[in-house]
N, C-alpha and C positions, 0 to 999 in steps of 0.2 A: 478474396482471401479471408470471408469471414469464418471462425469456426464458433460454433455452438457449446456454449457453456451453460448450465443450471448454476447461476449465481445470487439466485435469489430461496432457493429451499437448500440448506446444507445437510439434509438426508436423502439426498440421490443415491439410488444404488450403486454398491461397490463397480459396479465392474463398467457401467455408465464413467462414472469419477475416473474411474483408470481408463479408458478411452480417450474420456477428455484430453487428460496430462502427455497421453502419445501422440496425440493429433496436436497438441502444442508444440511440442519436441518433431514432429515430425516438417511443421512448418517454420520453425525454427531453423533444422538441416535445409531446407531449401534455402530459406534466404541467406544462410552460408554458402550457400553452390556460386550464385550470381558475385560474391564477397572475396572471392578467393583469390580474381585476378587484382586485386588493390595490393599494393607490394606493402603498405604499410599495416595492414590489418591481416596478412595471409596469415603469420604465424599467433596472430590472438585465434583465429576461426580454425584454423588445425587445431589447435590446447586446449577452446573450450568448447566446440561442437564437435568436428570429427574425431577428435580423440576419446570421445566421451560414447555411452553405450545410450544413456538415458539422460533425461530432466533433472533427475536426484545428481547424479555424477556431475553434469555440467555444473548445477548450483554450486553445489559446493564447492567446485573448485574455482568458479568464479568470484563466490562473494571472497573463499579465503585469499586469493589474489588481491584482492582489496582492501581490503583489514588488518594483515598480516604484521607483525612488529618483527622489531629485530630479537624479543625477547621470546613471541611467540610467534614462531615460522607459517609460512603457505601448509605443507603439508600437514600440521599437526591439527590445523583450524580445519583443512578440507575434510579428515579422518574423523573430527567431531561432531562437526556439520553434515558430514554425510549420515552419520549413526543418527543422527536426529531425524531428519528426513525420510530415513526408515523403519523409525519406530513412530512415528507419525506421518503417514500415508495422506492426512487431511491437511498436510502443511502445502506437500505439492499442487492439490487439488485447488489452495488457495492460488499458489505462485502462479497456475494455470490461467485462471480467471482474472487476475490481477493482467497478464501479461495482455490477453486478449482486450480489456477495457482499453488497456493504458496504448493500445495502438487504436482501437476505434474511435476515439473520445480526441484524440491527438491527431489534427492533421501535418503535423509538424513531422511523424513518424513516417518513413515513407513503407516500411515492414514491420516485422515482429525481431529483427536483432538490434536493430537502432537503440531500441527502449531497452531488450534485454541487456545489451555489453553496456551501455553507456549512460542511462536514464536513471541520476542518481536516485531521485525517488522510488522509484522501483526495486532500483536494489537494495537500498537501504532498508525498505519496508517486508524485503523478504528476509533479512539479517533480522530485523525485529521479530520476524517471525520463529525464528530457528531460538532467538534471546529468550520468546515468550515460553515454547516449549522446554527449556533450561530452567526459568525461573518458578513454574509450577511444578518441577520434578527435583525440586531444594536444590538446583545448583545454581545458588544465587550469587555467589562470586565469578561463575562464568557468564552468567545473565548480565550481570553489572560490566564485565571489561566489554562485552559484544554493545551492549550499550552505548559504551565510553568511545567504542571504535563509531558506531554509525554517528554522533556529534560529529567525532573530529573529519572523520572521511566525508561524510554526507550531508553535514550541515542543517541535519533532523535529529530532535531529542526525542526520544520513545521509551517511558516506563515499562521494561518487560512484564513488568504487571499486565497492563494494558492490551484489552483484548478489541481486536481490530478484525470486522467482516471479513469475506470474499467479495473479488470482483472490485478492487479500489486503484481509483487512479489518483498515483501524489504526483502531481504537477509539478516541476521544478524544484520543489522541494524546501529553500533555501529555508532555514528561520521556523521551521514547524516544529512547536513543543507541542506533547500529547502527555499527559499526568496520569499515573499510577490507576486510580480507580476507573478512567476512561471507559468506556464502553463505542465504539464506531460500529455500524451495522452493516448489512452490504452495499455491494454499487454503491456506496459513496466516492463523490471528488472533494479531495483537498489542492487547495493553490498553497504558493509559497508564506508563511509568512504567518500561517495560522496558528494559534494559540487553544488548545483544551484546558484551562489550568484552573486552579482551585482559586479560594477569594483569597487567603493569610493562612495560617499557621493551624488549620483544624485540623483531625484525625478521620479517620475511619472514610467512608465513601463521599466523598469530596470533587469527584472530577465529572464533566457531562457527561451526558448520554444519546450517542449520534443517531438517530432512526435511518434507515434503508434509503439509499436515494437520494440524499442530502446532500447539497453542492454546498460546498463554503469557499467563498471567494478568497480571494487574494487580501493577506490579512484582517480576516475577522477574528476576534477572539471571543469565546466562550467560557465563562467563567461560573464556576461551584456546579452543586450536584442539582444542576439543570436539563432537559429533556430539550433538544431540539426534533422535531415531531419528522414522521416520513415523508419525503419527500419534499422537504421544506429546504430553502434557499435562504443562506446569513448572505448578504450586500458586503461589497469590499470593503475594508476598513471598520466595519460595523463590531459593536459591543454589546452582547448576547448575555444578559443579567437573571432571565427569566424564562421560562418555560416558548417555545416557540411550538404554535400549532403545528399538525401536520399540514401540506399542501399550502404553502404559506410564504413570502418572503417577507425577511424582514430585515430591517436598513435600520441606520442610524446608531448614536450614542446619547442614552443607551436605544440598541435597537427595540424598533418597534415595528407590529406590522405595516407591512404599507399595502399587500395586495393579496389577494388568496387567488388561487390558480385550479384547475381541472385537476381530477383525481387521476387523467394519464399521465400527466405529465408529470414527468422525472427528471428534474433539472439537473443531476449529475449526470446523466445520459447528455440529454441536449447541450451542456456546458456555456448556456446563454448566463452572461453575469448581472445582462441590464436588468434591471427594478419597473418598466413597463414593457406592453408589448402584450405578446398571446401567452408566452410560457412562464 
């Protein structure tokens, strides 16, 4: 059930990119087919898959199902989100790639709906997505409440400033702050707990900088306008002060290298967290 994403060049041809987002959606509707006999989940997979035409339609109507206030209802957030989604064709492209990692990286997923209905991470990082779109188009009081909803529902802070690759899997999610000037590149994995944040009270570009491929374990934090290189690996718990090479893991407080590794190897692919070994 693998399907084939370009997650690593984000100038694929159009019409490659929309292939993709159908072949997602289309494997999507299947594993709704098998979902349908569970009496508890029939009427979620009629409302946001068979009722739905497309990827764009389902999103929206799922994340606004999740974020919704009593002040600001389901349908008015879906009719938002959806218009966003449509004037940015490269958002879905993302959700596409995102979706596909976040089940092959995860054996805990046993499909592609698991992660889609219920992996907060995932959703929460496609609501970021829709806030980031909002917030470079001045609508920065919509950018801010869609913000304020992914905390409270999903227990990730994400500066809609913050511009986050394709192809990323948020692992659990819990305790993840990502700071305004942020930069994450593609195929990155994030674990629960991670930190991107600035050092104090400075201005202007302040927050790291993820390169392509980068695993960050289970609470590492990363701190000021620091570069963690491609395909480099932060260790659990680890405190990231300084520039990390590419192809590199580094551990400790503050972290520091402990190993350099092959130019194949992609530790957010792999999702090994250990600090020896081959990867």
């Amino acid at each position: 059930m693998t399907i084939e994403l370009s997650i690593e060049n984000p100038c694929v041809p159009q019409a490659e990119a929309d292939s993709s987002v159908r072949a997602v959606w289309n494997q999507l509707s299947l594993d709704a087919a098998s979902s349908r006999t569970e009496p508890l989940i029939a009427g979620l997979v009629l409302d946001l898959i068979d009722g739905c035409d497309d990827l764009g339609e389902s999103l929206a109507r799922l994340a606004a199902s999740r974020i919704a206030t009593p002040e600001i209802g389901r349908h008015v957030l879906e009719k938002e989100i959806r218009a966003v989604l449509a004037e940015n064709p490269h958002v879905l492209e993302a959700v596409a790639a995102d979706l596909v990692v976040s089940y092959e990286r995860n054996p805990a997923y046993p499909n592609y709906l698991v992660p889609y209905l219920f992996a907060k991470g995932f959703l929460g990082l496609q609501v970021h997505r829709v806030a980031h779109e909002m917030w470079h188009s001045g609508r920065v009081m919509a950018a801010s409440f869609l913000q304020s909803r992914i905390s409270e529902v999903f227990a990730m802070d994400i500066h809609p400033a913050a511009r986050v690759g394709s192809g990323i899997l948020v692992d659990h999610a819990t305790g993840i702050v990502v700071g305004e000037t942020c930069v994450i590149g593609d195929g990155v994995s994030i674990l629960q707990g991670v930190t991107l944040g600035g050092t104090g009270n400075e201005d202007g570009d302040r927050h790291p900088k993820i390169g392509s491929g980068v695993l960050l374990s289970a609470g590492s934090i990363v701190l000021g306008n620091v570069r963690v290189g491609d395909c480099a690996r932060v260790a659990a718990g680890s405190v990231v002060l300084h520039e990390v090479p590419a192809h590199t893991t580094v551990a400790g407080v503050p972290a520091k290298v402990v190993r350099r590794h092959a130019d194949s190897v992609v530790p957010a692919e792999q999702m090994d967290h250990t600090i020896t070994g081959e990867g």
